[in-house]
MIZAVEX-378489 format. One record per residue (C-alpha): residue number from 0; x, y, z. Coordinates in steps of 0.1 Angstrom, whole numbers, plus 5000, padded with zeros to 4 digits. Each point is the difference from the previous one (the first is absolute). Last residue first. Layout:
# MIZAVEX-378489
+-----+------+------+------+
|   i |   xx |   yy |   zz |
+-----+------+------+------+
| NUM |    X |    Y |    Z |
...
+-----+------+------+------+
This chain:
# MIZAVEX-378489
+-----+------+------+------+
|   i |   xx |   yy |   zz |
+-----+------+------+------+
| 389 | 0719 | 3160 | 1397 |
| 388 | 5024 | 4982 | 5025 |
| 387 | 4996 | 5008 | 5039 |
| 386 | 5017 | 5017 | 5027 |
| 385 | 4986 | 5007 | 5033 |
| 384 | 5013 | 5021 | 5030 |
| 383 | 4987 | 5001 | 5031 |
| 382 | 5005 | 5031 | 5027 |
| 381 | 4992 | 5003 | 5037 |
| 380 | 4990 | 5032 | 5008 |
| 379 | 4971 | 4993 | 5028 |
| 378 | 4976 | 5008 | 4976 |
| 377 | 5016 | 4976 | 4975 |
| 376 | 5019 | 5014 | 4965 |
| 375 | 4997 | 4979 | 4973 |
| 374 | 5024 | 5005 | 4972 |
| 373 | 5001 | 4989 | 4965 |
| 372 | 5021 | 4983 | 4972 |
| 371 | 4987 | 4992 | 4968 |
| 370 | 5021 | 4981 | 4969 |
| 369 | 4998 | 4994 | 4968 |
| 368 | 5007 | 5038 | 4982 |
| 367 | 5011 | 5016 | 5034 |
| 366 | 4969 | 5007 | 5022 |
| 365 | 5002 | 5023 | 5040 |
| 364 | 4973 | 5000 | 5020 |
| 363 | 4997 | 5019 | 5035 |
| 362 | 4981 | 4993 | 5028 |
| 361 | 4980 | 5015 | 5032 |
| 360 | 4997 | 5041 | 4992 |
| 359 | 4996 | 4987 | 4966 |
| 358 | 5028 | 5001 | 4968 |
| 357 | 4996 | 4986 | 4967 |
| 356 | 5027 | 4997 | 4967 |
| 355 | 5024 | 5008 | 5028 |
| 354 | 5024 | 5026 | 4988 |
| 353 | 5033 | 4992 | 5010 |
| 352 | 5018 | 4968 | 5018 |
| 351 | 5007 | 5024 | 5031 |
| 350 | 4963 | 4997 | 5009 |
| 349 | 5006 | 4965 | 5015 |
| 348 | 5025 | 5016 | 5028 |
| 347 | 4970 | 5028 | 5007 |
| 346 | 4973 | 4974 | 5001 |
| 345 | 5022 | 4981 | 5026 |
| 344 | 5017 | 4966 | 4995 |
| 343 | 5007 | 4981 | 5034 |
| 342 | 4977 | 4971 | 4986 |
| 341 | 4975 | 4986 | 5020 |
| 340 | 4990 | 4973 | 4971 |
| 339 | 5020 | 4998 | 4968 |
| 338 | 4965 | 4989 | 4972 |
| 337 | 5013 | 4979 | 4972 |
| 336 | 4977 | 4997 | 4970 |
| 335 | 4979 | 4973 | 4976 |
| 334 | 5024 | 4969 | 5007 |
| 333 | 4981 | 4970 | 4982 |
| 332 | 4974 | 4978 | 5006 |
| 331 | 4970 | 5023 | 4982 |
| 330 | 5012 | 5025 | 5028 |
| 329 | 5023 | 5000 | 5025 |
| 328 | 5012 | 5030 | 5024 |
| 327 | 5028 | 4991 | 5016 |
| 326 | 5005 | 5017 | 5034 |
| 325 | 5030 | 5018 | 5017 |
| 324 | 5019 | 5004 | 5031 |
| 323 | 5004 | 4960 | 5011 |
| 322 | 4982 | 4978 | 4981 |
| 321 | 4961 | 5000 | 4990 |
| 320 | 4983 | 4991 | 4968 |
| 319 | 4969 | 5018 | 4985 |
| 318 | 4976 | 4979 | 4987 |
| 317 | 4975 | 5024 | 4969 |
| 316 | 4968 | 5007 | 4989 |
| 315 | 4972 | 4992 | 5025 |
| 314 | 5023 | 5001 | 5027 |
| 313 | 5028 | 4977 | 5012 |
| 312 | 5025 | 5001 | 5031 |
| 311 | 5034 | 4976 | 5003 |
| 310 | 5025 | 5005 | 5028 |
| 309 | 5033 | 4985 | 5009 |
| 308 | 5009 | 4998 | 4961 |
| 307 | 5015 | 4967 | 4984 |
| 306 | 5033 | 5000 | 4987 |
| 305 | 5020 | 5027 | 4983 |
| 304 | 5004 | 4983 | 4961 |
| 303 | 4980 | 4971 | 5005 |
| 302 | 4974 | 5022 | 5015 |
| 301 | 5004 | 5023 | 4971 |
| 300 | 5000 | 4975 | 4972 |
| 299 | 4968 | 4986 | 5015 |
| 298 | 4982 | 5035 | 5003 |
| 297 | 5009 | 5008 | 4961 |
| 296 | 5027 | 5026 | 4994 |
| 295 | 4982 | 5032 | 4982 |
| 294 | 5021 | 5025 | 5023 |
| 293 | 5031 | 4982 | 5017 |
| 292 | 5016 | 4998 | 4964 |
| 291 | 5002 | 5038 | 4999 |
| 290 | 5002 | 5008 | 5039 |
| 289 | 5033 | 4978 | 4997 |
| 288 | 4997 | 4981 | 5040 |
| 287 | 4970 | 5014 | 5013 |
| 286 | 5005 | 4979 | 5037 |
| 285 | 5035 | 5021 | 5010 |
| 284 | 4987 | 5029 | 4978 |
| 283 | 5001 | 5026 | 5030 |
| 282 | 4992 | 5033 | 4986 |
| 281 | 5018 | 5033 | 4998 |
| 280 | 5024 | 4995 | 4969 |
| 279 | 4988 | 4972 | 4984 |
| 278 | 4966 | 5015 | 4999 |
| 277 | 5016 | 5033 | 4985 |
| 276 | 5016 | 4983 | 4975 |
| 275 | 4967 | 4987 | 4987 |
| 274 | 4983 | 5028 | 4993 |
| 273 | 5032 | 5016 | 4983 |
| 272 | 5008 | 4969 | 4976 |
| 271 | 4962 | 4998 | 4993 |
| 270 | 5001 | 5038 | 4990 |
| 269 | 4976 | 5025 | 5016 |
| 268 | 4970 | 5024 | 4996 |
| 267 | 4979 | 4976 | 4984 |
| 266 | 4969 | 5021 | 4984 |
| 265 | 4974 | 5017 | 5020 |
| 264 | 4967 | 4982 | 5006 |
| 263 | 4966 | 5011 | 4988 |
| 262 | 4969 | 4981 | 5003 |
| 261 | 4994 | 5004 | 5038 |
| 260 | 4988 | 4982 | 5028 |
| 259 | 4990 | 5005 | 5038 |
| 258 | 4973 | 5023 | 4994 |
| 257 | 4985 | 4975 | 4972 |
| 256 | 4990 | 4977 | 5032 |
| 255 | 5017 | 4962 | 4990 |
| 254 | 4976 | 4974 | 4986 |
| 253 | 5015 | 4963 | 4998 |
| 252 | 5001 | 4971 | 4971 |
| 251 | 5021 | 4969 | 5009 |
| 250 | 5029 | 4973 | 4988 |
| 249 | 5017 | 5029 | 4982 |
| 248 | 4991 | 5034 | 5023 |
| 247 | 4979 | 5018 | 4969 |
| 246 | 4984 | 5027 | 5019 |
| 245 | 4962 | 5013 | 4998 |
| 244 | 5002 | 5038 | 5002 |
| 243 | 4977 | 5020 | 5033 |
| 242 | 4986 | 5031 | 4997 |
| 241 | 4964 | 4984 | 4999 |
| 240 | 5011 | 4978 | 4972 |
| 239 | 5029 | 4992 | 4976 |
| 238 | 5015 | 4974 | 4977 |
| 237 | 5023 | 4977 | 4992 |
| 236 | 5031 | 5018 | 5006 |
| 235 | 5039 | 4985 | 5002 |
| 234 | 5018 | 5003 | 5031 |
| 233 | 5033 | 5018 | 5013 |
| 232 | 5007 | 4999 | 5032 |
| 231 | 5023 | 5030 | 5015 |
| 230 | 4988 | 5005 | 5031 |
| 229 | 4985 | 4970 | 5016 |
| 228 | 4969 | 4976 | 4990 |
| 227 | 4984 | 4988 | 5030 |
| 226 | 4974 | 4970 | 4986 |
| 225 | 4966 | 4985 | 5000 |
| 224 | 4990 | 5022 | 5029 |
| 223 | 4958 | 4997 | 5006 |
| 222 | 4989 | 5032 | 5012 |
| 221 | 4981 | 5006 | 4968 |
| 220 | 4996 | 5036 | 4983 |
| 219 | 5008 | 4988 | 4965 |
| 218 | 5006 | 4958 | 5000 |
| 217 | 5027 | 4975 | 5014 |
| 216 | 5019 | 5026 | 5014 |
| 215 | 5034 | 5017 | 4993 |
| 214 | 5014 | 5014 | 5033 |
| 213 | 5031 | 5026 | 4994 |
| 212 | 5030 | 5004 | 5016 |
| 211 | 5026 | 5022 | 4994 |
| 210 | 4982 | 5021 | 4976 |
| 209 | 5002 | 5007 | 4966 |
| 208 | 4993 | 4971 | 4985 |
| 207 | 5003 | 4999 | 4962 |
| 206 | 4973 | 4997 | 4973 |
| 205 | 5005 | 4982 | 4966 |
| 204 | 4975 | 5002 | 4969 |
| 203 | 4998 | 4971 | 4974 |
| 202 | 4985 | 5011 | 4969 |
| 201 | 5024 | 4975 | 4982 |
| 200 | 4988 | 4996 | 4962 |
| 199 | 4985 | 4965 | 4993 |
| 198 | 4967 | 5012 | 4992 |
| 197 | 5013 | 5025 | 4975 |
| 196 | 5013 | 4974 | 4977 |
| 195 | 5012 | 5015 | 4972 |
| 194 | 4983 | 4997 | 4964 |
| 193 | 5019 | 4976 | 4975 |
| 192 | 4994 | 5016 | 4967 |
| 191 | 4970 | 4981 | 4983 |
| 190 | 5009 | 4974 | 4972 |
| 189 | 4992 | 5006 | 4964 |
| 188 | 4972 | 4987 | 4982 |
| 187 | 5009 | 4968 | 4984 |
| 186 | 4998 | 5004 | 4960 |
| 185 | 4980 | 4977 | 4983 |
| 184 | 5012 | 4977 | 4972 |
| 183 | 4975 | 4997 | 4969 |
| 182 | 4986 | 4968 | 4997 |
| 181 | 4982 | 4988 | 4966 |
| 180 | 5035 | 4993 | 4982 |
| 179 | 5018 | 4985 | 5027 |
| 178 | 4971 | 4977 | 5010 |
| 177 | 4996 | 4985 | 4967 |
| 176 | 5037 | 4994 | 5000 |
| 175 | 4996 | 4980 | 5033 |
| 174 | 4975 | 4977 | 4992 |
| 173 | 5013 | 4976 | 4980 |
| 172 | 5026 | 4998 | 5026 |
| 171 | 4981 | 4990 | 5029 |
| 170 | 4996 | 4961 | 4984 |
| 169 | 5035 | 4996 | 4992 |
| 168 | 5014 | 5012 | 5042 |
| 167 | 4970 | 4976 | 5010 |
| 166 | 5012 | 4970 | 4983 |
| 165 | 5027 | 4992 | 5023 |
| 164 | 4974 | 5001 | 5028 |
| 163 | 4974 | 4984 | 4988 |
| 162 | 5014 | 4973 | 4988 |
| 161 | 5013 | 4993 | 5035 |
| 160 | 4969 | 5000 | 5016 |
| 159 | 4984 | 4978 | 4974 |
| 158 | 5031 | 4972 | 5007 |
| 157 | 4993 | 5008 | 5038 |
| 156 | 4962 | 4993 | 5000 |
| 155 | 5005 | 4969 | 4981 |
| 154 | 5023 | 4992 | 5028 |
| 153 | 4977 | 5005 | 5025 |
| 152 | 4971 | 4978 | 4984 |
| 151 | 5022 | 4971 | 4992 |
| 150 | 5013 | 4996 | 5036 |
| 149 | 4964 | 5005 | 5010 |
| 148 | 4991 | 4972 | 4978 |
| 147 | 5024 | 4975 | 5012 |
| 146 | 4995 | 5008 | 5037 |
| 145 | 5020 | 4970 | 5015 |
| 144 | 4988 | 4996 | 5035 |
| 143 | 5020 | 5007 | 5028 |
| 142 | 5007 | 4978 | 5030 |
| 141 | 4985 | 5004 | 5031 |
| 140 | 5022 | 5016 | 5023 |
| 139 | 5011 | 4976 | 5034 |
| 138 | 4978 | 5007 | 5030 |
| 137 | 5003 | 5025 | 5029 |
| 136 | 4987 | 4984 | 5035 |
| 135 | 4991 | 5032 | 5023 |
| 134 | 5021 | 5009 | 5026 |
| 133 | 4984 | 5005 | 5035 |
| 132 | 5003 | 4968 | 5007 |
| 131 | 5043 | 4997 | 4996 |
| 130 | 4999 | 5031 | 5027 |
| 129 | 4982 | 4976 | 5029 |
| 128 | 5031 | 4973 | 4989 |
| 127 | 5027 | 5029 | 5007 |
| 126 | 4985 | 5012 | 5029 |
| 125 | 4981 | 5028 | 5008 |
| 124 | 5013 | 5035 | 5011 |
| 123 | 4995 | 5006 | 5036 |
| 122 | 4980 | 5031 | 5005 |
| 121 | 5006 | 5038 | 5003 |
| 120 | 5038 | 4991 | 4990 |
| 119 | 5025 | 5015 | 5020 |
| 118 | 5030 | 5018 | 4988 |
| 117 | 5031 | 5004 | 5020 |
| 116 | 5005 | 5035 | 5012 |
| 115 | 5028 | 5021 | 4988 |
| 114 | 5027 | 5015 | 5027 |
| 113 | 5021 | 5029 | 4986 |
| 112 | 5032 | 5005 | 4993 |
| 111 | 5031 | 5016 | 5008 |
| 110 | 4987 | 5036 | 4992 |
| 109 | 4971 | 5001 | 5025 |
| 108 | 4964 | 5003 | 4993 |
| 107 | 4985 | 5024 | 5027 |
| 106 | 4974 | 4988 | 5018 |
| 105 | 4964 | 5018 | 5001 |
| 104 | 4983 | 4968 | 4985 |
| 103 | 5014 | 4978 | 5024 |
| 102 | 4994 | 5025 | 5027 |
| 101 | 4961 | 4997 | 4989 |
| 100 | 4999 | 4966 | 4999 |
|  99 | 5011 | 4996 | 5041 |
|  98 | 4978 | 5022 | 5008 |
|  97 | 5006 | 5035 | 5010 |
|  96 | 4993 | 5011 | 5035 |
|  95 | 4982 | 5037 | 4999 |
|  94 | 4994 | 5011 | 5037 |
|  93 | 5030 | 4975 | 5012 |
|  92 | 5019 | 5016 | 4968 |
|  91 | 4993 | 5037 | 5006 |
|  90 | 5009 | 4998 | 5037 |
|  89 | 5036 | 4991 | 4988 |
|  88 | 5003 | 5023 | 4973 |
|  87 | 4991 | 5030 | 5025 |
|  86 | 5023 | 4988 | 5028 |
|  85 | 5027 | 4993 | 4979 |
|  84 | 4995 | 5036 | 4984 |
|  83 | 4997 | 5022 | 5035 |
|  82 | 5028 | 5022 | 4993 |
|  81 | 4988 | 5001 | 4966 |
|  80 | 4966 | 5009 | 5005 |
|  79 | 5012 | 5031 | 5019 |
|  78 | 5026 | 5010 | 4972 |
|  77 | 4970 | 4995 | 4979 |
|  76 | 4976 | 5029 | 5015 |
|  75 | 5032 | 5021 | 5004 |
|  74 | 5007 | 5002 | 4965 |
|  73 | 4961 | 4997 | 4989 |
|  72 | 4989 | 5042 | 5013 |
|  71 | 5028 | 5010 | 4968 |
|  70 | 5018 | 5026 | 5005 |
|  69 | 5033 | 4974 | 5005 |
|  68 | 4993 | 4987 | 4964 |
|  67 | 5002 | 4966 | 4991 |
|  66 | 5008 | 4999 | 4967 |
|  65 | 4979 | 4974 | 4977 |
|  64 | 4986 | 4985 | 5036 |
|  63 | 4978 | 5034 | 5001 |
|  62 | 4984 | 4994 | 4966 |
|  61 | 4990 | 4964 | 5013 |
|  60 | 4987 | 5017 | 5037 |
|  59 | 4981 | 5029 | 4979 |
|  58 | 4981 | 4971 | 4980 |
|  57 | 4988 | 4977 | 5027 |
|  56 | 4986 | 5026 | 5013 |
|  55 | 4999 | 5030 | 5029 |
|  54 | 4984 | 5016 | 5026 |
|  53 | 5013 | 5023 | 5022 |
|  52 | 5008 | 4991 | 5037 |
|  51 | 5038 | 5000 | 4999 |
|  50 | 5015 | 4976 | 5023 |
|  49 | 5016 | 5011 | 5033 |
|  48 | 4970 | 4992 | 5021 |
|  47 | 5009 | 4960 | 5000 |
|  46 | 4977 | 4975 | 5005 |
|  45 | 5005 | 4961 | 5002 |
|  44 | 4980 | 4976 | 4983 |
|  43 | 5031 | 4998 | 4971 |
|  42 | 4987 | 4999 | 4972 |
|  41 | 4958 | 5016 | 5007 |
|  40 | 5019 | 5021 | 5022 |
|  39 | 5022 | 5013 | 4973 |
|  38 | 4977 | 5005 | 4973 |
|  37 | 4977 | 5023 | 5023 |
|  36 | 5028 | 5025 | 5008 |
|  35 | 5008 | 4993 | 4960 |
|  34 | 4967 | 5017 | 4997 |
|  33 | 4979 | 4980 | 4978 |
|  32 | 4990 | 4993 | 4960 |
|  31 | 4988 | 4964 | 4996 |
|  30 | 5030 | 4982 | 4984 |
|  29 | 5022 | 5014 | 5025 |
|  28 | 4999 | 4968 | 5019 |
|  27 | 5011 | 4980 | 4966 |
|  26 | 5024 | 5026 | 4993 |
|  25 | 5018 | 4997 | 5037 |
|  24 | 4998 | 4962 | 4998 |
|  23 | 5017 | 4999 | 4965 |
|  22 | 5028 | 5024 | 5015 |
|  21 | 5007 | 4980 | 5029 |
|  20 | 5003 | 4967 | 4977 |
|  19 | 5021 | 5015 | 4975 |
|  18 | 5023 | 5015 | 5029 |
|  17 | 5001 | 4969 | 5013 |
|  16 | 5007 | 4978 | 4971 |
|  15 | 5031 | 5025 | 4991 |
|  14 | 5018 | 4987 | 5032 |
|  13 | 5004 | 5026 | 5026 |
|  12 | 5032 | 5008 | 5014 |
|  11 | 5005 | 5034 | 4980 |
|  10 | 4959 | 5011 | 5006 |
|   9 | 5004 | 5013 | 5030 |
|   8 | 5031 | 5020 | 4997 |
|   7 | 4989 | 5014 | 4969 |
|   6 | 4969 | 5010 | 5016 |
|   5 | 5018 | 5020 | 5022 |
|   4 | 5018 | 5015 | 4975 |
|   3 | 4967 | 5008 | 4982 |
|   2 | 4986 | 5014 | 5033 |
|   1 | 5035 | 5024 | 5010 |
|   0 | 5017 | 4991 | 5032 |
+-----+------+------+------+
């Protein structure tokens, strides 16, 4: 039996909580980089020769979940933990019991309601009488005093105000023909031609990725992934240093090696109708429903819409949810791309589409005028396809 079907069969009776739970206890242990050997023993006290004896991180385990490769030195590292998962979880809690107020904050709310506690005063408020003391004794307005000559004053000021004003027009009069005569009217100088705004000009420069995978980091020649961009992203410059471009990623800045870039991208080399046909045609849309109005939908719609996935995974950037064959890759809270998981498409079957706007030994891109679609090929052969909106 092949690893990911075996995995398959391990994971079909398993409630989603599990998984979630297994998975958090493999990243937490992976935390500080170790062989997976290593990783299992310290999870399950037991030792087993079979596991690879390589180090890895946190990081290659989470890009591993995304498709599970056979190759890969983690597909028979978490079959093993996942023969042995009620074991595992339940080891985990007598180590790590969790108090009573920390379940209560970890519970899900549930639709039919949800508990509210009463309120509780710190202290007991007083009592009506003990209130009345605190409220000072108001007493009655002293009556006004008649202000006879204040009375007079303001409305002698009013009667000299209003004079004033209706004489005003009169009094500015006998001075206007003077003015006329000794004033000569002075020309305005004429306005300036509106100059264009150079500042405001786009000088925005886009690279592509022209590998299949490709590491940005969080500065030039660090170690430290901030994000695995994939053949075919597009992302806006900032800058450059050391052979390495500063990426625009949206919610995050990234550097990405200038060997793995380039500025010049071939136009689209297909319709949308044609695109599009073919994934109809050799895909399994059973959970895409129309790729169209499937693209852009927001996560809640789609849940709504399909239900709820059986596997959720986040990075830095993106949640990708799980269901049966494929993944939704959401972004910003709304669908971002669909990635068809062991597919039975080959390079050659993908190929008959036309001229692939990019072509590697390991994946092939193919753009229409809004839309991407692109092949990953595995070492072991097994194909993914991904389609995505531009």
């Amino acid at each position: 039996m092949q690893e990911q079907d075996k995995i398959r069969q391990l994971i079909a009776g398993l409630p989603t909580s599990k998984q979630i739970a297994l998975q958090e206890l493999i990243k937490k242990n992976l935390s500080t980089s170790k062989t997976l050997y290593d990783s299992y023993n310290e999870l399950t006290g037991e030792v087993n020769f079979s596991i690879f004896k390589k180090k890895q991180t946190v990081h290659t385990f989470e890009v591993w979940l995304l498709d599970m490769r056979t190759d890969s030195p983690f597909s028979s590292y978490y079959i093993a933990l996942l023969e042995r998962i009620d074991d595992i979880l339940s080891n985990h809690e007598m180590q790590h019991p969790i108090s009573t107020t920390e379940l209560n904050n970890h519970l899900p709310v549930t639709q039919q309601g949800t508990s509210k506690r009463r309120y509780k005063p710190e202290r007991e408020l007083p009592s009506l009488s003990e209130r009345a003391q605190y409220h000072r004794l108001i007493e009655p307005a002293r009556p006004r005093k008649q202000r006879k000559g204040l009375l007079f004053l303001v409305a002698t000021f009013l009667l000299l105000s209003g004079v004033a004003y209706f004489s005003y027009p009169s009094f500015m009069s006998l001075f206007e023909s003077n003015e006329t005569k000794m004033i000569k009217p002075i020309k305005a100088p004429p306005e300036p031609e509106p100059v264009a705004d150079q500042t405001n000009q786009s000088n925005e420069q886009t690279v592509w990725v022209t590998s299949k995978t490709t590491d940005l980091v969080s500065a030039p020649n660090s170690s430290s992934v901030t994000y695995v961009g994939d053949i075919g992203d597009r992302y806006t410059v900032l800058g450059k240093k050391d052979n390495f471009i500063k990426v625009d990623l949206g919610k995050m800045t990234a550097w990405a090696p200038e060997t793995a870039m380039t500025t010049e991208w071939k136009a689209a080399t297909l319709s949308n109708q044609d695109l599009l046909s073919w994934v109809k045609s050799n895909l399994d849309l059973t959970y895409a429903l129309s790729l169209s109005e499937t693209l852009g939908l927001a996560e809640t719609e789609l849940y709504d819409t399909i239900g709820n996935p059986y596997g959720e995974e986040r990075d830095s950037l993106n949640t990708y949810a799980f269901y049966n064959g494929l993944f939704f890759t959401i972004q910003n809270e709304q669908i971002h791309a669909i990635d068809w998981t062991n597919t039975s498409v080959s390079k050659q079957n993908f190929m008959t589409l036309g001229e692939p706007t990019l072509e590697t030994e390991d994946a092939v891109v193919y753009e229409s005028e809004n839309y991407s679609l692109r092949l990953f090929i595995g070492t072991n052969g097994s194909t993914r396809v991904r389609l995505t909106e531009l």
